[in-house]
Every structure is written in structure tokens, then in C-alpha cells.
C-alpha positions, -999 to +999 in steps of 0.1 A: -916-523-169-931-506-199-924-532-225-923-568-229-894-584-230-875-610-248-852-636-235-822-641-262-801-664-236-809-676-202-776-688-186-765-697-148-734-688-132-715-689-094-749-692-078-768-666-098-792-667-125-787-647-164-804-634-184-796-613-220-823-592-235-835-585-270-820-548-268-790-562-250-792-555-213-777-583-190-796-584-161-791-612-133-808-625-096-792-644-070-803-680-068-805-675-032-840-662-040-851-693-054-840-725-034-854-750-059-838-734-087-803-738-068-810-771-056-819-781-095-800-802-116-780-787-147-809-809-173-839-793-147-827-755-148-825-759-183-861-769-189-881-740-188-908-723-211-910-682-215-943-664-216-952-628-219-949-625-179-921-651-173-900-677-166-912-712-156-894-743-147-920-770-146-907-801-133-898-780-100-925-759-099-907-724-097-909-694-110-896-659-119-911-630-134-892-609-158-901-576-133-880-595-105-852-588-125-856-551-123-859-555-083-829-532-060-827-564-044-804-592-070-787-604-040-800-605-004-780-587+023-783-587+061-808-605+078-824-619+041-791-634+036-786-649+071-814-670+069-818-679+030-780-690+032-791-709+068-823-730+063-816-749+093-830-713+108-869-715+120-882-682+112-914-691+132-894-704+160-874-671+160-899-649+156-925-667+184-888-665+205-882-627+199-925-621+203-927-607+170-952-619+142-941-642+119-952-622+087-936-592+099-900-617+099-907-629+068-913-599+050-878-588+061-864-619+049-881-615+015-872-581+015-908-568+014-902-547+045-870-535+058-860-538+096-851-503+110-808-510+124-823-514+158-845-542+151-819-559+127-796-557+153-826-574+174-828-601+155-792-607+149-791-612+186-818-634+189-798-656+166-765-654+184-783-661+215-798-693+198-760-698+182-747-696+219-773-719+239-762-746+208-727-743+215-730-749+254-744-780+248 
């Protein structure tokens, strides 16, 4: 970013987060990203403080930073999206299950690193075979 920005309206909307610049770009983030921003109350997302990096909601303890907004990434897609929209998912477990490091699986799920198709597809499996084992029980 090569200036600082300026909030002029902050607003939430069909699980995403708003937010309308000072020279008028509309720029948005899925709330997917943040789980205690989308667990939040209406009165807790709207009691947050702006600072030169920022946006902070106290009483939850999250966080976003203006540059996020400006990520490729607003909403998570493949494997980021299976397990932020599937908490119930261990990414230890799975990732001690497929003999992968856990890091490595959770920089995919943050979209920090990107999985090659092959091991997406990997990991997809692993999950259906997890899915499957549940279901025959």
C-alpha cells in the first residue's frame, strides 16, 4: 500500500466484512477469515477503534489490517474453505494422518502457500476417507 488509508464507513454484510475509503474504493473480506469476528455479536463488531495500521475489535481480541484488504484472497476457496467452513476438522489430526507437517497444512489453509492439484487432491481424500470411516459407524 503506498498511502494510508481512511475508513469513512465500516459495514457487515451476508458473512463478509465492508469497508468504504476516503477516495471511495469499496473493498471487502470474507468473515470466514476471522471466526471471532463472525461469531461476534451486532453491539461487538461494532466496537472497534482505527489506527494508522488497522482495525481492532477489543472486547474479542481480533484484528485486521488495512493491507489484508488488498490480499487476492477476499474469500477462501478449496481446501481454505473446506476447513474454515468445517471447524469440527483437526488439521493436526489430518495432517499427522496424511504424514505431512502441520505448518505446511496450515499455511495452505491460510493461504500462505498453495497446494500443487495433486496434493489438494491429497488432502481432499484424506478427508473423504475420514468422511467415510464416520459414516460406517
Amino acid at each position: 500500500m503506498e498511502k494510508e488509508l481512511t475508513i469513512k464507513k465500516l459495514w457487515f454484510n451476508d458473512d463478509k466484512i465492508f469497508i468504504l475509503t476516503d477516495d471511495g474504493q469499496e473493498l471487502w473480506q470474507s468473515l470466514l477469515w476471522y471466526r471471532r469476528l463472525q461469531n461476534a455479536t451486532e453491539k461487538q463488531r461494532n466496537t472497534y477503534t482505527v489506527s494508522c495500521s488497522g482495525i481492532h475489535w477489543a472486547e474479542i481480541d481480533e484484528d485486521i489490517s488495512y493491507e489484508s484488504f488488498f490480499y487476492d484472497n477476499s474469500e477462501p476457496t478449496g481446501i481454505s474453505r473446506l476447513f474454515l467452513t468445517h471447524p469440527e476438522l483437526n488439521v493436526s489430526a489430518v495432517a499427522r494422518r496424511m504424514g505431512i507437517q502441520q505448518s505446511l497444512l496450515s499455511a495452505y489453509i491460510r493461504g500462505n502457500k498453495k497446494p500443487s492439484a495433486a496434493r489438494e487432491n491429497e488432502i481432499k481424500q484424506a478427508i473423504r476417507k475420514i468422511g467415510a470411516e464416520l459414516a460406517s459407524i
